[in-house]
N, C-alpha and C positions, 0 to 999 in steps of 0.2 A: 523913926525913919520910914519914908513911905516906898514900897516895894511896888515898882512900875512893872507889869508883866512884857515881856516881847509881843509885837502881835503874832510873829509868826517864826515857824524856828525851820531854818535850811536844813538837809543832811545830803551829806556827799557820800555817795553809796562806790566801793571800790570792789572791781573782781581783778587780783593780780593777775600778772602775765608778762612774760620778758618777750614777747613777740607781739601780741595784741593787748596794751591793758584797756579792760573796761570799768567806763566811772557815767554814773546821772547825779542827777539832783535834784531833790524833792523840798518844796513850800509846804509844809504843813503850817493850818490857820485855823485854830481851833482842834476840830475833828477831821480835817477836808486835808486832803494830801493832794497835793500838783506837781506837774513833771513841769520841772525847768525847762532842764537840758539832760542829754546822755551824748554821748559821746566815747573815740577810744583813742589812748595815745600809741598812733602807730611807730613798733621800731623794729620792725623789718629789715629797714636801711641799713641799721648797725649790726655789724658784726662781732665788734669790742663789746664784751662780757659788762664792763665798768663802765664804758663810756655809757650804754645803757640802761645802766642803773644812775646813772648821772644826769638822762634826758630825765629818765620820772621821775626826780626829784624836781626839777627845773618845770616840769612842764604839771605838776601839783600844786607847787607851791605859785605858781599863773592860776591856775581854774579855784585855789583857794582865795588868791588874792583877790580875783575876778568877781566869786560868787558869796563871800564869807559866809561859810558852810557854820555852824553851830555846835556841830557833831558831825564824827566821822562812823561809818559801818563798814567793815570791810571783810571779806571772804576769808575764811582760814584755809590753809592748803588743804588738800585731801590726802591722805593717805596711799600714794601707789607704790607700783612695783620698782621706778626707775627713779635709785637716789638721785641720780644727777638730775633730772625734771624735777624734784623734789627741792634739792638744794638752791634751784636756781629761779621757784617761783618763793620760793621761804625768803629769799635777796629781796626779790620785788616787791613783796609786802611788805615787808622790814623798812626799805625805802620809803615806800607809803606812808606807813604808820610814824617814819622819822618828819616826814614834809608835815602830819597832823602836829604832831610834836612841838615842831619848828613854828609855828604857826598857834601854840594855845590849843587847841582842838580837843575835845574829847575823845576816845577811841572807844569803841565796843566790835568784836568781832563775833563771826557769825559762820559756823559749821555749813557747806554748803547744803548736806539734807536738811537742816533746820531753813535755812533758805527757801530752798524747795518748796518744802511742806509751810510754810507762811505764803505761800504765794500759790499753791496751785493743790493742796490737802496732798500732795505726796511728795513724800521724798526724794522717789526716782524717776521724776520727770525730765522731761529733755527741755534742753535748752529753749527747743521749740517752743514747746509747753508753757514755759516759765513766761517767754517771750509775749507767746499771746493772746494770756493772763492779763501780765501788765498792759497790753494795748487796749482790753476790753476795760478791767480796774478804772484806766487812770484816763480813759479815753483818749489815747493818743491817735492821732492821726496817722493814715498808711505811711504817710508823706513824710511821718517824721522817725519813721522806723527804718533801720540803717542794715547795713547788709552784716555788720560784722555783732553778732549774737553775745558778744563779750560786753555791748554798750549795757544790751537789758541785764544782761549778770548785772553790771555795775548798780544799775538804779533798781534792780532786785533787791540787793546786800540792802539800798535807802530804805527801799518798803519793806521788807523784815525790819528793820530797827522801827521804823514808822508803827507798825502793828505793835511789835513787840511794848514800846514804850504807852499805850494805848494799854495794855491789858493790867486791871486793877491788882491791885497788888492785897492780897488777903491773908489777912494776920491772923484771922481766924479759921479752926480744924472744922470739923462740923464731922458728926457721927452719921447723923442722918436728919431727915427734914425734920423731926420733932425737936433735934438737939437744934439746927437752925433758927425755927421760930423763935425757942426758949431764949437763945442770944441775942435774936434782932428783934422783938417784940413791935418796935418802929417800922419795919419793914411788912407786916401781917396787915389788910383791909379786911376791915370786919361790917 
């Protein structure tokens, strides 16, 4: 059986939120990563708890239909002080991750310092920061950067997974460079 490669694999980068969520999406083709789209599902409007969580299912399972994403990378909550903030972004994702679900999707999720620190070498960078990272990274246009900082969350969570999936995976310990060459002898020019 012959194994046809994809030319290029989607990801749909999510940063939960019951008030602003933010989502992009990244082309990667080969080594080269491209900004789609970013975007954020505003719900403002609603004041019912359910109801939504009921748009970001609807309006995911739209931008997955839209874009058929590959894989999903999505934000984990953070740790704070206010259960109820807590409980009610852990709904959102959960939501999220059920629209991945619903849809086949792979899921991988992503600590937001590990976010960070893939995208800007710190952890406790601002939003800011992160933001315009990716503008400079992925060359985005001013024009296409949005007022609400939740979009770059969103297609952050893509580019961590994008990197992350990029970094070789080594099977082998190595003590030190002598023990190296000894292992790779292919790898030494003489």
């Amino acid at each position: 059986m012959i194994s046809i490669s994809k030319p290029e694999t989607i990801i749909l980068g999510i940063d939960p939120g019951t008030t602003i969520m933010g989502y992009g999406i990244l082309s990667v083709a080969g080594n080269r990563a491209t900004m789609v789209t970013m975007g954020v599902i505003d719900l403002r409007k609603y004041t019912d708890p359910y109801l939504k969580l009921g748009r970001i299912f609807e309006r995911l399972i739209g931008i997955i239909d839209a874009y058929h994403p590959d894989e999903l990378a999505i934000e984990a909550p953070f740790f704070g002080k206010n259960v109820q903030s807590m409980l009610k972004l852990g709904r959102a994702q959960g939501v999220a991750i059920a629209a991945a679900i619903h849809r086949d999707i792979p899921i991988t999720e992503y600590a937001p310092l590990k976010i960070k620190m893939a995208i800007t070498g710190n952890g406790q960078a601002s939003k800011e920061q992160v933001a315009d990272m990716l503008k400079r990274m992925l060359k985005i246009p001013e024009s296409s950067m949005l007022p609400f900082l939740d979009a770059t969350d969103g297609l952050a969570a893509a580019y961590c997974h994008y990197l992350q999936k990029g970094k070789p995976n080594i099977s082998k310990a190595y003590s030190s460079w002598k023990d190296f060459i000894n292992k790779n002898p292919d790898k030494v020019k003489k």
